[in-house]
N, C-alpha and C positions, 0 to 999 in steps of 0.2 A: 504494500500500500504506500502509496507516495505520502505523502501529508494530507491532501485532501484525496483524491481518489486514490489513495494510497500508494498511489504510483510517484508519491510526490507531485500531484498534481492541487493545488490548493483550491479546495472550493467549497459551498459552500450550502448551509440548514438554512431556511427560512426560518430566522428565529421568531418564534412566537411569546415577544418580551412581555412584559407588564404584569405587576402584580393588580389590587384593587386598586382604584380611584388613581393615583399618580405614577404612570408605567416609567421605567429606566428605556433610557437608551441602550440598545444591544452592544457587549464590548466589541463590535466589528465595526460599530460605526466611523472607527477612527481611521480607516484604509479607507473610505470614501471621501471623495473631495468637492463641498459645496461651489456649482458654478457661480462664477459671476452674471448678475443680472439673470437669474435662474427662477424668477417669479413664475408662479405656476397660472395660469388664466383662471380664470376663478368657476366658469364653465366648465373648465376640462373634467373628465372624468375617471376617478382613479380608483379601484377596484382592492377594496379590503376583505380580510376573511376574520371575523367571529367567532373565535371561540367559546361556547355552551359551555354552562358549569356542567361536569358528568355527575352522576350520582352513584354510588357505590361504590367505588374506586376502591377501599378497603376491601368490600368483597373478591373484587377482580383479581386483587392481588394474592389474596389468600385462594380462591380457586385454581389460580396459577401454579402455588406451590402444591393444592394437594393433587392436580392433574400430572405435574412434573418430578412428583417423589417418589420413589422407587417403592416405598413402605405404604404408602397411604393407600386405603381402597378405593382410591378413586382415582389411583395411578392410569394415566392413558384413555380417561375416560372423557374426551371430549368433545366441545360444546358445537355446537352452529352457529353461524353467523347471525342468524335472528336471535338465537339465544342471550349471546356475548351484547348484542345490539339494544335489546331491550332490558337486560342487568343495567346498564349503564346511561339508558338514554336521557336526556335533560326532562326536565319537567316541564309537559306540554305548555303548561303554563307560561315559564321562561322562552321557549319557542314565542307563543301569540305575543308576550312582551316584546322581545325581540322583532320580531318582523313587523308588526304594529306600527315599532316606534323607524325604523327603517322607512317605511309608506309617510311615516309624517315628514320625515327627512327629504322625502321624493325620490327615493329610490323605485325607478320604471319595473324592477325583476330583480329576484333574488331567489339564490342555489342552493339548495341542503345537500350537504355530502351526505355519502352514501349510509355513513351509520347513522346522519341526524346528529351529527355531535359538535357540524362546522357551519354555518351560515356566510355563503359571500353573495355581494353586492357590488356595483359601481353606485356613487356616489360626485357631484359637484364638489371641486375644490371646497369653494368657499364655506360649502357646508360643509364637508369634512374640518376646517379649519376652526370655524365658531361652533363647532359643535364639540370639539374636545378640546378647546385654546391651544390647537398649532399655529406656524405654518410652514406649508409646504413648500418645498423647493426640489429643483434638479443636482441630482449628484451624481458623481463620474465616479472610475474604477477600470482601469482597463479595457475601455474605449465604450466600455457598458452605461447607461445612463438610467437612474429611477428615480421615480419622486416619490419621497419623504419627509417627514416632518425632522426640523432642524434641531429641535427641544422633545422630550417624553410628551406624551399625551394625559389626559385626563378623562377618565372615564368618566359620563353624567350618569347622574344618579339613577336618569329613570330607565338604566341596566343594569344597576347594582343590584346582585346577586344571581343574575341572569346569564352572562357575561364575565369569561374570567380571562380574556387579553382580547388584543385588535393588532390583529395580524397586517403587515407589510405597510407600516404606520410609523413607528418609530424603530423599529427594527433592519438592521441592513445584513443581506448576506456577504457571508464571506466568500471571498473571490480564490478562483483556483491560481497556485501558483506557475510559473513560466519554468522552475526547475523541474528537471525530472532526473531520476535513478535510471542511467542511460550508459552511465561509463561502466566499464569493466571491471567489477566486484572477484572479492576472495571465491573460491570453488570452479567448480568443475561445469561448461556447459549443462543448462538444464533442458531436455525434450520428454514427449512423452513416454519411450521406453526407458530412458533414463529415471525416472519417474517410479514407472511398476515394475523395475528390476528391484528397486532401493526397496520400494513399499509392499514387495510381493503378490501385487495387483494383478492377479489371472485371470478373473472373473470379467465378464461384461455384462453389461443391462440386458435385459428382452423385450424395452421398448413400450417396456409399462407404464402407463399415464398414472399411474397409482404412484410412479415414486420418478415422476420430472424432476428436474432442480432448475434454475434459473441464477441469471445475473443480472444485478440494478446497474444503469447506468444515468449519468445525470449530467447535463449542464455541455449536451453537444458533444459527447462522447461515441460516437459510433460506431463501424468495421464495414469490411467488405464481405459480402455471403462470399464473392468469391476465392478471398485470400484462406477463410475458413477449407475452402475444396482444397486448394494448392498446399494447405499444412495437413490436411487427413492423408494426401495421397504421397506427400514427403515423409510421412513417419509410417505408413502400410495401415492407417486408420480406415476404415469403410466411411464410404461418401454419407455423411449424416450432416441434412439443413438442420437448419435451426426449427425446431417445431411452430414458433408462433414468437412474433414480436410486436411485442405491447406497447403501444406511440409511436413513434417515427426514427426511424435507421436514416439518415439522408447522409452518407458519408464523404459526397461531393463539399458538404460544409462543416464538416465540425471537425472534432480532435480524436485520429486513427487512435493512438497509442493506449489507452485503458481499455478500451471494448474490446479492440484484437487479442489480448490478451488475456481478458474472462473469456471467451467464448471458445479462441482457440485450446486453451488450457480445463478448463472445465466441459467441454467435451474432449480433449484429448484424452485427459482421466476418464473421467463415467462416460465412457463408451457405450453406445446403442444405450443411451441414459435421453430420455426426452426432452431438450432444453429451451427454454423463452429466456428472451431477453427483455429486458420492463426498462421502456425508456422514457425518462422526463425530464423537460426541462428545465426546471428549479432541484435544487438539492435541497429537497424537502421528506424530510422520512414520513411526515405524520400523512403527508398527501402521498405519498409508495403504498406507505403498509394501509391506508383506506385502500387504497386502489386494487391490493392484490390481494385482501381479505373479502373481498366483493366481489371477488372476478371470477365466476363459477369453473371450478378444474385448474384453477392455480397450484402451479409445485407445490411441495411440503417443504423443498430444501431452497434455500436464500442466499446468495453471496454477497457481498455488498463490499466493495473497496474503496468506501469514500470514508473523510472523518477531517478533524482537525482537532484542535486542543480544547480540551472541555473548554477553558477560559475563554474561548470565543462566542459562547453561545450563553443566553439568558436563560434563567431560572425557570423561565416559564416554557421555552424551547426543549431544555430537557428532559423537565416534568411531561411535558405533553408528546413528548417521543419514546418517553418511556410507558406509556400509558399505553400506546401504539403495539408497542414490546409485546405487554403484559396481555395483549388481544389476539396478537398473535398466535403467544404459546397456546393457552387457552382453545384458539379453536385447531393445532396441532403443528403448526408448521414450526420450521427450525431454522436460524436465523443466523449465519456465519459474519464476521466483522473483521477487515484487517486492524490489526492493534496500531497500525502508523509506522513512519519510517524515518523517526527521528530520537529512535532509544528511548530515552528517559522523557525526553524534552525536554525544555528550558525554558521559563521564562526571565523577564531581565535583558535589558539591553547592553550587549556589550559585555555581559557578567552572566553571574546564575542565582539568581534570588530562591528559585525552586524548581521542581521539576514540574515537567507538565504531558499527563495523560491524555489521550487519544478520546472523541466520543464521536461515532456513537458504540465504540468499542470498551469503554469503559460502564456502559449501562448493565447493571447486574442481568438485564431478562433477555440476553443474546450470549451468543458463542466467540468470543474474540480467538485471532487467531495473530499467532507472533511466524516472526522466518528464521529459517535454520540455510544455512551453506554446508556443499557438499564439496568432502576433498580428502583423497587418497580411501574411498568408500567409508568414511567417516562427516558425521553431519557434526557442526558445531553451531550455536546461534549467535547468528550476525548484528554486527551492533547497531544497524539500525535497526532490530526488532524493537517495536514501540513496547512497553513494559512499565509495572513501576503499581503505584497503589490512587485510588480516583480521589480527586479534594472532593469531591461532589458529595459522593455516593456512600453511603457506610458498608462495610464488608456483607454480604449476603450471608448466612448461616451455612449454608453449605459451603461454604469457603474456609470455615473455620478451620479446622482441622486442619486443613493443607497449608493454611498460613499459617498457623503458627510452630508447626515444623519446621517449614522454612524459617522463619525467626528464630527459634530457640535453636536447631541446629548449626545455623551460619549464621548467627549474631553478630561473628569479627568479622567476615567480609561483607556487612552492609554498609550501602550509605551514611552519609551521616543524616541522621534522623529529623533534622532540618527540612532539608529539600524534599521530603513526603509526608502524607497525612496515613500512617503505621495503621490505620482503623479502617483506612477505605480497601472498596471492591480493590482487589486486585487482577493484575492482565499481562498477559493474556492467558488464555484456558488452553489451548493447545498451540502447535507450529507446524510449519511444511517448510521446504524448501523455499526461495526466496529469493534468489539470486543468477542474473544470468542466463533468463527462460529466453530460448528463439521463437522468433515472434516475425511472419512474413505481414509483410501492408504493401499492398500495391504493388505485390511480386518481389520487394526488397524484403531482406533478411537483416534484419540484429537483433538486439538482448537487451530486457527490458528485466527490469529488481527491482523486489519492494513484495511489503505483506499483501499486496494488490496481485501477486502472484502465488502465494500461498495461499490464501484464502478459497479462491475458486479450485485450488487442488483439493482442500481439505473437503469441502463441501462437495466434492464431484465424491469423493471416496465415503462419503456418507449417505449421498443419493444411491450408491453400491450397494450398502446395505439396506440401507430403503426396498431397494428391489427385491432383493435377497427374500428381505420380511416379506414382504407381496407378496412372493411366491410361497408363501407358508400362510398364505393367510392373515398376517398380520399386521397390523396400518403404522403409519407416522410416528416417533418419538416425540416432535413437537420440540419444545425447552428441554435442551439437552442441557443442563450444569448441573443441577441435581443429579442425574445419572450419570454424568462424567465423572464428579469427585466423590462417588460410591464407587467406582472404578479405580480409582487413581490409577489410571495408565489408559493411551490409546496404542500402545505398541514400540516404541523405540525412544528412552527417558535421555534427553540433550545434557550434558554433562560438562560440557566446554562452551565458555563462551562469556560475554559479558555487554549491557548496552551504552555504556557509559558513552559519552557523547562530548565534543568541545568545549570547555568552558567549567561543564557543570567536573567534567575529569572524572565520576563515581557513576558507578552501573550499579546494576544487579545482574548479581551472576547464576550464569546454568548451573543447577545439580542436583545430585539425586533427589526425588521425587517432584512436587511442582517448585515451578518457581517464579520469580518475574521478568523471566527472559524467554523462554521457552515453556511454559504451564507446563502442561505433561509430558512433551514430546512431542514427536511425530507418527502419522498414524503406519499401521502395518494391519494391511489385511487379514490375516488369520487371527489377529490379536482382536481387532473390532468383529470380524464374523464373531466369533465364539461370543463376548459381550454384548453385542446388541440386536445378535438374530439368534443364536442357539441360547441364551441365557434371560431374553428378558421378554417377554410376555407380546 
């Protein structure tokens, strides 16, 4: 994963800032640059989205852990999408409030998303401006241009309680960066037999829609179906399209380098594995995971190699992605995340104040994934594996155990305790390879690194097992972290290695059992068949 699509590509969540009544501006506001003379017409019309209070959200979350726990009897028993929809829907009430006061505003039309939990609208400046005391103006970024409000907004009253932020208002996304993981990294060429020699990978799919996997891609990320044929037929892969592609592939316009590489790579791995690619374009998880919870015969399995530093994104962006998460699991799908590819990270200009975790890889109700390099038939994890403990998030209970292993066993080779918050979610849960994957675009060949390239390997080798179950009758795992650290191990425990990064000079190191460089390891086939298809229900 780069920084943002972990390819080192930076980009970015639509954060969904504001708490009640006086919202903050999002910490990304500060990479956008107010034009001059950038008054907005007071006509124009600028298109917000509404966030509904949910209601139960305590439930939601506690149904997550007892579908996702290997002990409880209601392990694997999960819900529908109307089910999950209507636990949580807003009170119709807040609804007629909501849209009521929207028609006074003059709003001509307005959208409910599909669970009923989001409300957008286009709206007149001016009204948008005296109705929450902004105003708006035009801001730049990378030749990208949006209107926002130049101060936090203010919620009026007559939403209070109804209403719990106003999305694409005072909030700006973060922009993808120009760097990418392109030069030539520690190990050994990575291709697909390369791949399932290391991981013991024999097995192929049978093309079963019961256990597809997919890859997100965001923000004009695209490929060529073609270059996907020229790399099946370079490594002896059978000509497998893409099953279904969700929004728009235009690759005449956007940026080859992240999508060639989910798509080639995650069907490289899960061969005869049925695979979509779900394209949009904002880097908005809360609008993905609507979109692909809604979309009848969506995969179970998820890659996603986008993210950036929790510190980027609002309180309320978060919480409301995690919420996303938490709906997921529930109705069974499984959700992989590259941990980032900048080790520890750093905040601090010039210096290192603290470390700084990866999100949406650091969300306890997803699968993060770190990278390992391979060399002389030995994997060690690389130091950009993003890694480290979330300031956000507090440790999930199922982690317990594993951290504090790790701590009380290697207490002297930790950080110093400064640069982390020792109580949060720890990352990543597991590792793949990472380094140096070939990658054709447009009939040229080179090597592209980063957990953006582990990710879609792990999750292809988990869609494997997906199949596996299908063939026995058995459905989706869903929230894999629970059943991961009742496992401790997917097959091959990283031992060497360390993410320590410029400036900050302190990592955390590979070893035995998990850790914050490499979680469990990397996966091996025979070690996950026997765990998650011959052993668990």
């Amino acid at each position: 994963m780069r920084l943002l699509p972990m390819l080192l590509l930076l980009t970015a969540l639509l954060a969904l800032c504001c708490d009640h009544a006086r919202a903050q501006l999002s910490p990304s506001a500060s990479k956008w640059a107010l034009l001059a003379h950038s008054e907005v017409g007071p006509d124009r019309p600028v298109r917000l989205r509404f966030a509904l209070a949910q209601r139960n959200l305590h439930l939601l979350e506690q149904l997550l852990s007892n579908v996702s726990t290997p002990t409880h009897e209601q392990y694997l028993q999960f819900w529908s999408v109307d089910e999950v929809d209507a636990l949580v829907a807003p009170d119709p009430a807040h609804v007629r409030q909501l849209t009521a006061y929207l028609k006074q505003l003059g709003a001509s039309e307005y959208r409910l998303s599909p669970s009923g939990c989001f409300v957008s609208a286009a709206l007149p400046a001016h009204i948008i401006e005296s109705t929450f005391n902004v105003q708006l103006g035009v801001f730049a970024h990378g030749g990208e241009h949006i209107v926002r409000s130049t101060a936090p907004y203010t919620l009026p009253e007559e939403l209070g309680g109804a209403v719990t932020a106003v999305d694409f208002l005072s909030d700006f996304p973060l922009r993808r960066s120009k760097e990418e993981l392109i030069a030539k990294y520690p190990g050994d060429d990575i291709t697909p037999p390369v791949i399932k020699q290391l991981y013991n990978i024999t097995a192929t799919g049978s093309y079963n829609p019961n256990a597809a996997q997919a890859v997100a891609e965001f923000e004009e990320a695209y490929f060529y179906p073609s270059d996907l044929s020229t790399f099946e037929d370079k490594y002896g892969l059978p000509q497998q399209a893409i099953e279904k592609i969700v929004g728009i592939n235009a690759p005449n316009t956007g940026y080859l380098g992240e999508a060639s590489l989910d798509v080639q790579y995650i069907v490289g791995v899960g061969t005869n594995i049925p695979t979509w690619v779900w394209s949009q374009r904002p880097f908005d998880l809360v609008q993905w995971a609507e979109n692909v919870t809604h979309t009848p015969g969506a995969p179970w399995i998820h890659s996603v190699s986008w993210g950036s530093a929790e510190s980027g994104f609002s309180k309320t962006t978060l919480n409301q992605t995690n919420i996303a998460f938490q709906k997921m699991g529930v109705l069974g799908f499984s959700v992989f995340a590259a941990s980032g590819d900048s080790g520890t990270g750093r905040q601090g200009f010039g210096t290192c104040k603290s470390f700084a975790p990866n999100f949406p890889a650091s969300s306890p109700f997803l699968t993060s994934v770190g990278g390992t390099y391979l060399e002389n038939g030995e994997e060690t994890c690389v130091d950009f594996s993003g890694g480290g403990f979330s300031s956000e998030f507090a440790r999930p209970s199922y982690q317990d155990a594993a951290v504090a292993t790790y701590f009380t066993n290697y207490s002297s080779q930790m950080p110093n305790s400064k640069y982390y918050n020792a109580s949060g979610r720890g990352i990543p849960d597991v590792s793949a390879l990472a380094t140096n994957f070939q990658v054709v675009i447009q009939n040229s060949w080179g090597e592209l690194s980063g957990t953006s390239a582990a990710t879609p390997t792990f999750a292809a080798v988990m869609a494997l097992m997906q199949d596996a179950r299908a063939a026995q009758g058995k459905g989706p795992l869903g929230f894999l972290n629970p059943l991961l650290y009742q496992w401790a191990e997917v097959g091959t425990d990283i031992v060497a290695g360390n993410n320590a990064q410029p400036l900050c000079k302190e990592g955390f190191p590979a070893v035995q059992g998990w850790d914050a460089c490499s979680g469990f390891g990397t996966p091996q086939y025979s070690t996950l068949f026997d765990l998650a298809v011959i052993q668990t229900p």
